[in-house]
DOLUMNU-586740 format. One record per atom (N, C-alpha, C): y, z, x. Coordinates in steps of 0.02 Angstrom, whole numbers, plus 50000, padded with zeros to 5 digits. Each point is the difference from the previous one (the first is absolute). Layout:
BEGIN
YZX ...
END
This chain:
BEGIN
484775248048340 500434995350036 499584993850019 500184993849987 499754995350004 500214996350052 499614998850070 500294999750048 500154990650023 499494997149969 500134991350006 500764999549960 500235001349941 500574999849974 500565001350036 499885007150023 500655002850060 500264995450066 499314996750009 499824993250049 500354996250000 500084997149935 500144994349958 500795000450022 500195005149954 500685001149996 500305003350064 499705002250076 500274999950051 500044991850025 499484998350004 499894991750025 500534995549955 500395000449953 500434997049959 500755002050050 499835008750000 500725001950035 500394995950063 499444999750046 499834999950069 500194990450002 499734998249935 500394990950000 500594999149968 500165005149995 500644996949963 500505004250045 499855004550041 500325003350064 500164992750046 499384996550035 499804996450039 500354994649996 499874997649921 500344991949978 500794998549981 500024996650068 500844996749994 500415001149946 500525001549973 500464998049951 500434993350026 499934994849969 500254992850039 500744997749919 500474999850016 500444996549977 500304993550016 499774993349949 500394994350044 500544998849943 500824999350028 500404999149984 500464993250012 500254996449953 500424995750001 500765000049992 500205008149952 500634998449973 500265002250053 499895005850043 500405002650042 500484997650058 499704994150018 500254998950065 500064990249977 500744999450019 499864991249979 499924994050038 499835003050060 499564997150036 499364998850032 499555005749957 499375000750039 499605005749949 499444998349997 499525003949961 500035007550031 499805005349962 500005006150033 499305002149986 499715004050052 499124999649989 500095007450024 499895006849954 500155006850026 499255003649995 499885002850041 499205003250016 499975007550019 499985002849945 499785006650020 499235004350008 499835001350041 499295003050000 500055006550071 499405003449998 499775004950010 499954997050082 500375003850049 500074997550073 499265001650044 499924993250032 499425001450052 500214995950042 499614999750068 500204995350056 499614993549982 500644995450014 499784992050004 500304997349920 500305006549941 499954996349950 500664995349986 500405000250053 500594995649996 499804994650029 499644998750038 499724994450023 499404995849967 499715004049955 499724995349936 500224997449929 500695005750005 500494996049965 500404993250004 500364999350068 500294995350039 499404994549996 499614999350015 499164995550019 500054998549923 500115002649940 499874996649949 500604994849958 500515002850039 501034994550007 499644994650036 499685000250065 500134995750040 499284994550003 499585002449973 499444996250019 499994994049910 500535001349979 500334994649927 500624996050061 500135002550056 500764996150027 500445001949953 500245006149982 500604999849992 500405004550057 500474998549990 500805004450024 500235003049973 499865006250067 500285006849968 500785000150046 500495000749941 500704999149995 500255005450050 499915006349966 500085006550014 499355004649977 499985005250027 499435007249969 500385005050021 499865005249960 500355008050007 499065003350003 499865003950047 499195002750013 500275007850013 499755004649960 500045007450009 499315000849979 499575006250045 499825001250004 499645007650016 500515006049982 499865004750044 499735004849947 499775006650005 499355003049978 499424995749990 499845000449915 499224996749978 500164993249963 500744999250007 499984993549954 500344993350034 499864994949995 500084994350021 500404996549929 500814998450062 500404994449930 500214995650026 499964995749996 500264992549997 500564996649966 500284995650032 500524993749953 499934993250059 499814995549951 499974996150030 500284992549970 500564996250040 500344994049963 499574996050025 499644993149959 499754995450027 500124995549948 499964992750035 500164994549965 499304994350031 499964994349985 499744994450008 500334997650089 499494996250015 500344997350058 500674994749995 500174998749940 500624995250001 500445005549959 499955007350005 500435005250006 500265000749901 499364997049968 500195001449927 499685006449983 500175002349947 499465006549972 499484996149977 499385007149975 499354997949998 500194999049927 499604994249959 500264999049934 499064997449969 499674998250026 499284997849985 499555007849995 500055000449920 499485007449993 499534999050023 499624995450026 499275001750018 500135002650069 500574997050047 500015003250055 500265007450007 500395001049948 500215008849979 499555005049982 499494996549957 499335001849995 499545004750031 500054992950070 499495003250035 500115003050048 500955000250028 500235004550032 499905006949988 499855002049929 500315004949953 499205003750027 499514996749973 499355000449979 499565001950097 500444996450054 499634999950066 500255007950028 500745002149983 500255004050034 499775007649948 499895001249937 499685003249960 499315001250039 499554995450003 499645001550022 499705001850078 500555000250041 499854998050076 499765006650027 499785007349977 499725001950029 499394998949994 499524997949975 499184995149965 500124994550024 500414996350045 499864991750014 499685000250065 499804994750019 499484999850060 500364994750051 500215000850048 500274994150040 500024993450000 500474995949974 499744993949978 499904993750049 499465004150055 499864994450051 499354994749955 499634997150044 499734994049942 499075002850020 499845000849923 499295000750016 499724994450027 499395000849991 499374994649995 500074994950071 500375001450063 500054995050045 500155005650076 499784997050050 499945002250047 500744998950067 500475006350004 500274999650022 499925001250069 500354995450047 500095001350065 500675001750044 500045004950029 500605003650033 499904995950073 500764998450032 500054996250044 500725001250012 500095003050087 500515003150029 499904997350081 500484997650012 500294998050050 500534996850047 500034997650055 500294997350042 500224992649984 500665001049952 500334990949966 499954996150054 499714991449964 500084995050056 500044995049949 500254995450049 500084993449939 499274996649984 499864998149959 499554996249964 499265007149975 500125004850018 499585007149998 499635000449944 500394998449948 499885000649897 499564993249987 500084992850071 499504996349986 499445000650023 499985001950055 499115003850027 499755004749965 500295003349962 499635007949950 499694991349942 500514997949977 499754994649931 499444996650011 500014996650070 499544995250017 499435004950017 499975006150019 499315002450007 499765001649934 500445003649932 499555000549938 499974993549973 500364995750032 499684991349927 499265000750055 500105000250061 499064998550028 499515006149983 500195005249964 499765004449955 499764999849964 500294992449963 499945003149927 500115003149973 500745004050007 500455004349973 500294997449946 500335001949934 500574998249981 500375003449987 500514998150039 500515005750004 500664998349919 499785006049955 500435001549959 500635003549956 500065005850047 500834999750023 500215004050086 500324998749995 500205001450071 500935002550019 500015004650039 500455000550016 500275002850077 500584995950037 499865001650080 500695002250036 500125005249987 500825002050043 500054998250068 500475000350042 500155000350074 500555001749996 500025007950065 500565002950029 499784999850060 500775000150036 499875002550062 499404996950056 499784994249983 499504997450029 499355002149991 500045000549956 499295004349978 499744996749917 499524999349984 500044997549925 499375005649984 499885001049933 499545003849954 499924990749922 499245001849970 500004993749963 499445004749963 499914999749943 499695001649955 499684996449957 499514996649997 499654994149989 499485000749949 499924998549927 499295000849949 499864994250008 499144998950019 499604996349994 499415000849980 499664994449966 499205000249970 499724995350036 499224999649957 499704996450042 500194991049974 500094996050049 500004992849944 499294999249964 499385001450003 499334998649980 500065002549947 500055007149985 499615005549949 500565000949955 500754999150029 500885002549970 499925009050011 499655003350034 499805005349975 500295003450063 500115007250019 500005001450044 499655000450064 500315000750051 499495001050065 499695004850014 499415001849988 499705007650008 499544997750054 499604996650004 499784998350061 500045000550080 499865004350017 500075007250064 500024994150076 499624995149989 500094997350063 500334993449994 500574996349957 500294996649980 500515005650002 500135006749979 500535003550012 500235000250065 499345000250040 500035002750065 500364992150062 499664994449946 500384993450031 500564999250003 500275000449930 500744998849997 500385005950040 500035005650001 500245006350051 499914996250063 499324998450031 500124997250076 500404995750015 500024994549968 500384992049985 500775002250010 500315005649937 500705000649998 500405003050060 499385005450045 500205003050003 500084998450080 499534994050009 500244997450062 500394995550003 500354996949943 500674997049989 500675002850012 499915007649974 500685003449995 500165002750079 499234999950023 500145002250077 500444993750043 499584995350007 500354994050030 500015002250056 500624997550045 499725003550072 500555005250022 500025003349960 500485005450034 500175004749945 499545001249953 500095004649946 499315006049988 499695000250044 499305000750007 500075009149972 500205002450013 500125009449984 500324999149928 500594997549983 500005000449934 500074997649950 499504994750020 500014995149921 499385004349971 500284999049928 499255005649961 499814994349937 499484999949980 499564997149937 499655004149956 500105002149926 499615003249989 499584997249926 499455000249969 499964996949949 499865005049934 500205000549938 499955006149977 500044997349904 499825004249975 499654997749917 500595004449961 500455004150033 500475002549957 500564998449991 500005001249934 500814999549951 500335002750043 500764998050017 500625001850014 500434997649976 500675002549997 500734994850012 500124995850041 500014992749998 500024997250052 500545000550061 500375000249972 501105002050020 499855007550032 499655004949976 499855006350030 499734999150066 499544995649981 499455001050045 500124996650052 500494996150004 500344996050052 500425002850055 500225004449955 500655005550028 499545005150028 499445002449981 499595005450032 499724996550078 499814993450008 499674995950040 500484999750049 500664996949975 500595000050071 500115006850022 500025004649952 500355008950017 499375002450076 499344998549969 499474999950042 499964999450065 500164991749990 500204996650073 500505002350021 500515003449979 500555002650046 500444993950011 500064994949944 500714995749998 500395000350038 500155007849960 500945003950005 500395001050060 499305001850047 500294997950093 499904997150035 499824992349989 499994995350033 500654997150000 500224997650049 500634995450009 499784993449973 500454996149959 500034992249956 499994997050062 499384994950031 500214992950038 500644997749995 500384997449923 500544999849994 500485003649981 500604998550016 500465004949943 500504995449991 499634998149946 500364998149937 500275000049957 499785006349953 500435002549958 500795003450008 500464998649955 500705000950004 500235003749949 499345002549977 500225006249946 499665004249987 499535003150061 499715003349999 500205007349946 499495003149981 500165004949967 500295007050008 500405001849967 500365005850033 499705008749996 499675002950034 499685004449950 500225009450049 500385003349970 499865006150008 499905008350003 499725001850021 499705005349976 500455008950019 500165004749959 500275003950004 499695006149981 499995006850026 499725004949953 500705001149943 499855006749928 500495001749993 499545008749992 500345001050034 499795007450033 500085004449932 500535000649967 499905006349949 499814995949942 499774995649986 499454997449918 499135001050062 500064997750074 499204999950033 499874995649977 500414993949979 499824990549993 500224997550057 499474994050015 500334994050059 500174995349952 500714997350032 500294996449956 499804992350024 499784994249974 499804992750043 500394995049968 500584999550026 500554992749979 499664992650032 499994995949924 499894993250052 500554995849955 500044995550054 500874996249963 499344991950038 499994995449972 499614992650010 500224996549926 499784993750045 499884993249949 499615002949937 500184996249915 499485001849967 499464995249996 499645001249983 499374995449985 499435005749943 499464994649974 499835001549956 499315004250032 499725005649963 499605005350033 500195006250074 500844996450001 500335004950027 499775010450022 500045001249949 499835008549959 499195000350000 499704995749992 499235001250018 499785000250058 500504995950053 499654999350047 500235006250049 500615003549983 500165004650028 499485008349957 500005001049946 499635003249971 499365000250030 499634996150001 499374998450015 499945003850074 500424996950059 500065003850047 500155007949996 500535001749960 500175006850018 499175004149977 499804996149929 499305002950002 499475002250039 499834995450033 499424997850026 500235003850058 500455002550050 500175003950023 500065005050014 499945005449908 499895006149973 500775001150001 500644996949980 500415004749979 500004997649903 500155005049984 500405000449933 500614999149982 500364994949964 500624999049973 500245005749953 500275002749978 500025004749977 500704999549956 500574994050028 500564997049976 500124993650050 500194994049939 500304995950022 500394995749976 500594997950008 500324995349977 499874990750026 500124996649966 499854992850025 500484995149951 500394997150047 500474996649980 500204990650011 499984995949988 500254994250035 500704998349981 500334999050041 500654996650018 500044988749987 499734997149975 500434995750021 499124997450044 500104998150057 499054997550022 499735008350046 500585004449998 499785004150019 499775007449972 499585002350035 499425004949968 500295008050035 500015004549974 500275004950010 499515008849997 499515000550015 499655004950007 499905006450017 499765006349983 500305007150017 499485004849963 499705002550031 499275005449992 500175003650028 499575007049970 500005006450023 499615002050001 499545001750053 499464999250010 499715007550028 499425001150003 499615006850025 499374999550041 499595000950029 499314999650000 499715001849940 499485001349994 499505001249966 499915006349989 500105003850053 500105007949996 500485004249982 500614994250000 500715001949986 500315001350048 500134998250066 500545001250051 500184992750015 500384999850039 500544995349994 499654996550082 500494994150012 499674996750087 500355004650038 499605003350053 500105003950045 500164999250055 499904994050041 500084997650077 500304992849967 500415000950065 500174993350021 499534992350016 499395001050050 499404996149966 499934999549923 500005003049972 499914998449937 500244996449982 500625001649978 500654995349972 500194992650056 499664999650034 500054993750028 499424996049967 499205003250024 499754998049967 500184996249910 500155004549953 500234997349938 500304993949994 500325000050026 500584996350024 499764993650015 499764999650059 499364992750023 499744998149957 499545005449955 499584996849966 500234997649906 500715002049987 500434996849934 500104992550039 500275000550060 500444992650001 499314996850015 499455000750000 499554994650017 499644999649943 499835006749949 499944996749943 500374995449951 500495000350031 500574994649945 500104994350035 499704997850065 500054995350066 499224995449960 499455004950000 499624994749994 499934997049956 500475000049919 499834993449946 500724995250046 500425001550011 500384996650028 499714991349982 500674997649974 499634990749995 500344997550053 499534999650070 500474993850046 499844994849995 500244994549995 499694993350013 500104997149952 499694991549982 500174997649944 499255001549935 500274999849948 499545002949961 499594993149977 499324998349989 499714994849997 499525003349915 499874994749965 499625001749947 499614996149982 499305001950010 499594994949989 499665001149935 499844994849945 499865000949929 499534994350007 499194999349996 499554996249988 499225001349986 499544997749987 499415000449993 499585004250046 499695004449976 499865004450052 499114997150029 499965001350051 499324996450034 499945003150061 499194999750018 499755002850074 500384997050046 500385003950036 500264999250052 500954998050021 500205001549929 500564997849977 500385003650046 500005006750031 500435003050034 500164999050084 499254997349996 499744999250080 500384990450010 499974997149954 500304992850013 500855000450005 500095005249948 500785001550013 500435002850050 499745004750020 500235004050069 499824997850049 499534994150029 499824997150038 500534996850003 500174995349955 500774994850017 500595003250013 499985006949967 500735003350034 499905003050072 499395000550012 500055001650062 499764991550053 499964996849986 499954995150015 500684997650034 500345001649937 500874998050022 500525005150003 499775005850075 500075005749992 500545004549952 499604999549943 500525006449973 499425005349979 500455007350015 499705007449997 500044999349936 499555004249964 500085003749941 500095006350002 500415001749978 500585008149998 499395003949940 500074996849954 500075002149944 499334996649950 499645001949964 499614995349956 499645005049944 500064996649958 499715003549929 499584994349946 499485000150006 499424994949984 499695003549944 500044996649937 499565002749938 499794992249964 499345002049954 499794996449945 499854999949956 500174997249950 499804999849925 499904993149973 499465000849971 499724992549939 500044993850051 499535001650049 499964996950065 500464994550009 500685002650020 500554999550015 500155004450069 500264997150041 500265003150047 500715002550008 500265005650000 500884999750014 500135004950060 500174997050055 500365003050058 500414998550039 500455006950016 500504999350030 500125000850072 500344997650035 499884999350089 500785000650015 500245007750052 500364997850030 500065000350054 500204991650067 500014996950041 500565000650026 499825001250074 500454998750047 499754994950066 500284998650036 499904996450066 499555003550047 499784997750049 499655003650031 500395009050050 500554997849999 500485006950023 500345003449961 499884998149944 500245004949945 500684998249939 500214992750029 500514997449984 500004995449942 500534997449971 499904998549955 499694990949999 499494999249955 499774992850021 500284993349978 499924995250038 500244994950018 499864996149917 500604997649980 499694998349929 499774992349983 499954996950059 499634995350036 499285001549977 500025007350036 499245001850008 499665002349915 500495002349984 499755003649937 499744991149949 500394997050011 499854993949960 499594996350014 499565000650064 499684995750039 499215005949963 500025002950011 499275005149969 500014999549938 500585000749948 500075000049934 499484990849993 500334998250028 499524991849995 499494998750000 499725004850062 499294999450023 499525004049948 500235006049967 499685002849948 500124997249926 500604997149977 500374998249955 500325001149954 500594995749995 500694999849998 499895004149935 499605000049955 500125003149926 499745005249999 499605003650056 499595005349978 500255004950055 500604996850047 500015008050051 500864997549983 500395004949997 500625000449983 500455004150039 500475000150014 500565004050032 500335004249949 500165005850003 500365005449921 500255004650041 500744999049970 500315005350036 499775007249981 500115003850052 499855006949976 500605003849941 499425000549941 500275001849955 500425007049995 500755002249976 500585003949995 499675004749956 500325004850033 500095004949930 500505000149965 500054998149941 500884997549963 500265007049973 500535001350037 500375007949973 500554996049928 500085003149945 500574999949972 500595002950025 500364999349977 500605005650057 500525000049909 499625006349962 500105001349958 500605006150001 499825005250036 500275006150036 500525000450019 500405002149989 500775001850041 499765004450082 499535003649991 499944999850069 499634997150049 499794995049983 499654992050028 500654996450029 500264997249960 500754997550007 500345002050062 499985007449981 500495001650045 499975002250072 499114997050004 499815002350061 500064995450061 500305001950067 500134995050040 500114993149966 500244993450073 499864993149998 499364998250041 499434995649973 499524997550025 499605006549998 499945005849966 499605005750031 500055002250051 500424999850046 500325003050071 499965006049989 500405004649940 499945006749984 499445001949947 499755005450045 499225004549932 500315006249975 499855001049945 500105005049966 499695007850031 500025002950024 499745007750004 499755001549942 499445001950029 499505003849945 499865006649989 500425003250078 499865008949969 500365002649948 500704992650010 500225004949923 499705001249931 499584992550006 499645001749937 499355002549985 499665001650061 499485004150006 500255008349985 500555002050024 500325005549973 500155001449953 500354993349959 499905002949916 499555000549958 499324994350023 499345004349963 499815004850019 499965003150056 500055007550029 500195003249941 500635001649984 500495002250001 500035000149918 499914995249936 499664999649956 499305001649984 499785001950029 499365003649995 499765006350025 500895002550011 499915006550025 499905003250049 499914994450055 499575001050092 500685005850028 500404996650012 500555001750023 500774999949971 500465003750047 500485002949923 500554993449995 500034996050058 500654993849981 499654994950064 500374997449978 499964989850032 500554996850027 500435006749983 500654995550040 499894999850085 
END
């Protein structure tokens, strides 16, 4: 018996057990690509599925997610953000080729640059004191990204050195920038929990954002304002003879919707195990069945509140309030720190910001509100657009997700989206088609 051979041909078994079966389809559905994923079930692998839909921006239409014994199945409708099917093979490609391979992929946070974690107590002009201390760094900050809920913001920031382009490894220049930020985020009344941390590892940035607010405990802080008028609807049920908690969320759609709720139920430790996901029209229609990790269902009432808090605040913090600003220009030391200086100059908050570069080019997006949270004076917005200029910082509406309303049951759903579709019924017939249980009526 030749035992490297036997090797061979277990180690062959064991990948082709492991590796996805991925189908992308066009004829089926005539409004939206169909992207179907079957593989061998572990925790988190629906959420590195979803991460590979969403980190291209597309929209996912609908998904059907079963999950129960050893195998993991998928359906998933997605289209382009102007709601066409995917029609460019290279992007089918590498859909085909990322989700095949996603148990071997490595997090696609950004090597070679030194990220800094930054959690705290929102204030207006806040995102320009963090800038103005790395341009006197000598930082360059090359992408960046900064949520705010609830009065609280998390910002996730890659920077190198401007001298070397290289990373910051340098222990007492680490140790500068940590003191500098970290007595910024304090300010005078944040002193216990503003945190700084500086760190050389790959992550998800969007993960790692959501891990940073979950951290801070977002989910029970009361909003300074309350503003929102559509807050998200979310809730939670056992169903006693399957031993699933059932988690309905009925909200606005928007794009990364299903990730950002996924990501949470993850990072959490429950398992989806079934779900349906639907949009209506601008609205999003959601429904998991969920377990721990051990397999029992939410047990207390704490619990299920908990859950609960922490869905509507993961779907709270991409939230776009404010007006959306886009700045497209030459990228240079200190470009961020001159910019946010003038918006806070002429108080407007930044909600929202997502800062990247390529082919030293700068492109970022800012969204602004007034100093109370309101919407800004467009006086004001034109008066900063000036001061930075008129061609290189822009106003863009926040971009739609365009539904076709191909469907007879699109059509026929409510006026304005007033009425949502129920989803246990159709969580019951994949049940129910797959054998779970004996009917759906």
């Amino acid at each position: 018996m030749e035992w490297p051979a036997l090797l061979d041909e277990y180690e062959k078994l064991v990948f082709r057990m492991n590796t996805p079966r991925v189908v992308i389809d066009n004829a089926v559905c005539s409004n939206a690509t169909l992207v179907k994923v079957d593989s061998a079930r572990r925790h988190g692998i629906l959420l590195e599925a979803v991460q590979v839909l969403t980190d291209l921006n597309l929209a996912i239409k609908k998904a059907y997610i079963s999950s129960d014994g050893r195998w993991f199945m998928d359906v998933f409708h997605v289209t382009d953000q102007n709601g066409n099917k995917l029609t460019d093979e290279s992007v089918i490609s590498h859909i085909e080729k990322s989700l095949v391979n996603i148990h071997y992929q490595k997090s696609n946070g950004i090597n070679g640059l030194t990220a800094l974690e930054l959690t705290g107590t929102d204030r207006v002009g806040l995102l320009s004191e963090v800038f103005a201390v790395l341009a006197n760094l000598r930082c360059n900050v090359v992408e960046a990204k900064s949520w705010t809920h609830n009065g609280r913001i998390a910002s996730l920031i890659y920077v190198k050195d401007c001298d070397s382009g290289c990373p910051i490894e340098d222990s007492q220049k680490i140790d500068t920038i940590e003191g500098l930020l970290s007595n910024v985020l304090k300010g005078d009344n944040d002193i216990r929990s503003a945190k700084t941390s500086v760190s050389m590892a790959v992550t998800h940035t969007e993960r790692r954002l959501h891990q940073m607010m979950f951290a801070d405990r977002d989910y029970e802080r009361k909003p300074i304002l309350q503003l929102r008028v559509d807050s998200p609807a979310v809730t939670v049920q056992n169903w006693t003879e399957r031993g699933y908690s059932v988690v309905n969320i009925q909200c606005k759609d928007r794009t990364k919707l299903l990730f950002d709720v996924v990501c949470t139920l993850t990072d959490m430790d429950y398992v989806v195990f079934h779900a349906t996901i639907n949009t209506v029209g601008d609205r999003g229609c959601l429904e998991f069945y969920i377990k721990h990790k051990d397999g029992t269902p939410i047990s207390s009432e704490p619990e299920r509140q908990r859950v609960i808090q922490c869905l509507q605040a993961a779907i709270e913090r991409r939230a776009s309030e404010g007006v959306r600003l886009e700045l497209c220009t030459s990228d240079r030391q200190g470009l961020l720190a001159d910019v946010t200086r003038t918006f806070r100059e002429n108080g407007l908050n930044v909600t929202r910001a997502e800062i990247s570069t390529a082919d030293e080019r700068a492109l970022n997006l800012f969204y602004v509100t007034d100093a109370i949270g309101n919407q800004p004076d467009p006086r004001t917005i034109e008066s900063v657009r000036q001061k930075i200029g008129l061609s290189y910082l822009k106003v863009k509406e926040v971009p739609l997700i365009c539904r076709k309303k191909d469907e007879s049951e699109e059509e026929a759903v409510g006026v304005g989206g007033a009425v949502l579709l129920s989803l246990g019924s159709l969580v019951r017939r994949n049940l129910y088609n797959l054998g779970l249980i004996r009917s759906y009526s």
